[in-house]
C-alpha positions in Angstrom: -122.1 45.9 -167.3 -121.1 47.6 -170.0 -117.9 46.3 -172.4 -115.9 48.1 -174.1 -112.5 45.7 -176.5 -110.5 48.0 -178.6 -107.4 46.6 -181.0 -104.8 47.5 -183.1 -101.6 46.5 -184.6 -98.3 48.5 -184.0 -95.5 48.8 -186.8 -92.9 47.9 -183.8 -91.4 45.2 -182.1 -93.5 43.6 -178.5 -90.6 44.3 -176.0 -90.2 47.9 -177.8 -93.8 48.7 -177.7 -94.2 47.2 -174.1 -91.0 49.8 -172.9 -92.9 52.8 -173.6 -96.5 51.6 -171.8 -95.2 49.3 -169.2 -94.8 52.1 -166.6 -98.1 52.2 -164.7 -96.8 56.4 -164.2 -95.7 57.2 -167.6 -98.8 57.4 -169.0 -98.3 61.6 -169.8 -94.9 60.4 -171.6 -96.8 58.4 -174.5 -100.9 59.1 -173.8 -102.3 62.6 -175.3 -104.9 62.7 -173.4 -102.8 62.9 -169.7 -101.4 65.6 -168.1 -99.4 64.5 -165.8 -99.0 61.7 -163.0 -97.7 60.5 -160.0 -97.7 57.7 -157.9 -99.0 58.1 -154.3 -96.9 57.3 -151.2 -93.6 57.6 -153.5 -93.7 53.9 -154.6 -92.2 52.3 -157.5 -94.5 52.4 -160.2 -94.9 48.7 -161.3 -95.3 47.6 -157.9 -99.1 45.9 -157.9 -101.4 47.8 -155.5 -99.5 51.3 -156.2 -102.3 53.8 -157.2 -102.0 57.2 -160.1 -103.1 59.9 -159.3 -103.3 61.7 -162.2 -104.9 64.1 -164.0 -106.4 64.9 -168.1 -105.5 67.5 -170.4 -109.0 69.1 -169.6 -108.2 69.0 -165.8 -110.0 65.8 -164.9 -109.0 64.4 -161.9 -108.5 60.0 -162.1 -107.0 57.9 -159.4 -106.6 54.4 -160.5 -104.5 51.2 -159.1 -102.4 48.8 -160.5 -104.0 44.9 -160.0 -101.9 43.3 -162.6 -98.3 43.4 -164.0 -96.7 41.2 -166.3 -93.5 41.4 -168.1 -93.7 38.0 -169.4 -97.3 38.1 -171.0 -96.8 42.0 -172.1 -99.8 42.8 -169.5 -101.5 45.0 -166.8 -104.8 45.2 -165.5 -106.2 48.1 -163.2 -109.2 49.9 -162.0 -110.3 53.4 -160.7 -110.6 54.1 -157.7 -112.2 57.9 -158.2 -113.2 59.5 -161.5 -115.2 62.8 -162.5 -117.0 60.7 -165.2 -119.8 58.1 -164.4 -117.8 54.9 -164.0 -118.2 52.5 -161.7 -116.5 49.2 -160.7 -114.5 49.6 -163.3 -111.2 47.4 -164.0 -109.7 47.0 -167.4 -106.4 45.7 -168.9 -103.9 46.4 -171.7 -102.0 43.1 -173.2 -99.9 43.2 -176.0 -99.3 40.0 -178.3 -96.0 39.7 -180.8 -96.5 39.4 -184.2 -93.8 37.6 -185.6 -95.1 38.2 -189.4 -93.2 41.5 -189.4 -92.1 42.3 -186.3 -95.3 44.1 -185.1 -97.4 44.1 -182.3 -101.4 43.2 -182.0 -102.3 45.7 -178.7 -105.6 44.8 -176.8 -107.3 47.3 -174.2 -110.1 46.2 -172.7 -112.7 47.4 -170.0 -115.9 46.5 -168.1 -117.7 48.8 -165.9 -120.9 50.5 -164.5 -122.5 54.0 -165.6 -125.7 55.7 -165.2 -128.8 54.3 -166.8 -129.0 56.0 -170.1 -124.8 56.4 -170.5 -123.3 53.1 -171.7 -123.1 53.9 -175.3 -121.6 57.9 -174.1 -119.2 56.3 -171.9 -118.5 53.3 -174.2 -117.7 55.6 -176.9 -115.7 57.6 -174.2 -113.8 55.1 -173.1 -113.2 53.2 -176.6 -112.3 55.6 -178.8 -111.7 58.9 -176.4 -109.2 56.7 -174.3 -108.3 53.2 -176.2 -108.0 54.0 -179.9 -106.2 57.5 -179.0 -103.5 55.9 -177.2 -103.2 53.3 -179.9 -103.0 55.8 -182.3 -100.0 57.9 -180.4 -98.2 54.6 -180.1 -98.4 54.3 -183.7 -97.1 58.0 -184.6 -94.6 57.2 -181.4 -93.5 54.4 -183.9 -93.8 56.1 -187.6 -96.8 54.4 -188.1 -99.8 56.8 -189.5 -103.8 56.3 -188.8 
């Protein structure tokens, strides 16, 4: 299984932070690297088993759905269901932590998964930086925080 932990800490408030990511469709809204979403059967998006259907800015297709939602611990877990990239069994989750020393937030994204023989570090790198670190990093421009 391959791992991939990414972290960061956002100039913002928890409950502020955890308002723009909590919605399991508004991923387009805050994320550069999605197009645009929508829930399937026209359910409410933070109901658990609801699955995105969504697609990347270089026409990707992803469907993914919802395992895990907490309001109380800042937290979702998920997995995909169908991806053009060469993941399987794979499930990760986002959890955010208050900081009280200034009001920020320490974000966590985590994922473990499957690829072809030969891939983990491509996919790891993918996944990590491609999809973790530039969501983090939108967050932090979201909240007029640079780098």
């Amino acid at each position: 299984m391959v791992k991939v932990f990414v972290s960061s800490v956002i100039d913002a408030p928890a409950a502020e932070v955890w308002a723009v990511v909590r919605g399991f469709n508004d991923m387009p809204d805050w994320h550069p690297l999605i197009a645009r979403s929508r829930i399937e059967g026209g359910h409410a998006q933070d109901r658990v088993g609801v699955v995105r259907d969504f697609y990347l800015t270089d026409g990707a297709h992803i469907r993914e759905q919802l395992l895990s939602l907490s309001d109380f611990d800042y937290a979702f877990s998920y997995c995909i269901l169908e991806a053009g990239l060469p993941l399987h069994d794979y499930v990760a989750a986002l959890r955010l932590v208050p900081v009280t020393d200034g009001n920020r937030t320490f974000a966590e994204w985590q994922a473990e998964f499957r690829t072809d023989p030969g891939r983990e570090a491509e996919m790891a790198e993918t996944v990590g930086q491609g999809v973790f670190q530039a969501g983090f990093d939108a967050l932090k421009a979201r909240f007029g925080q640079s780098g």
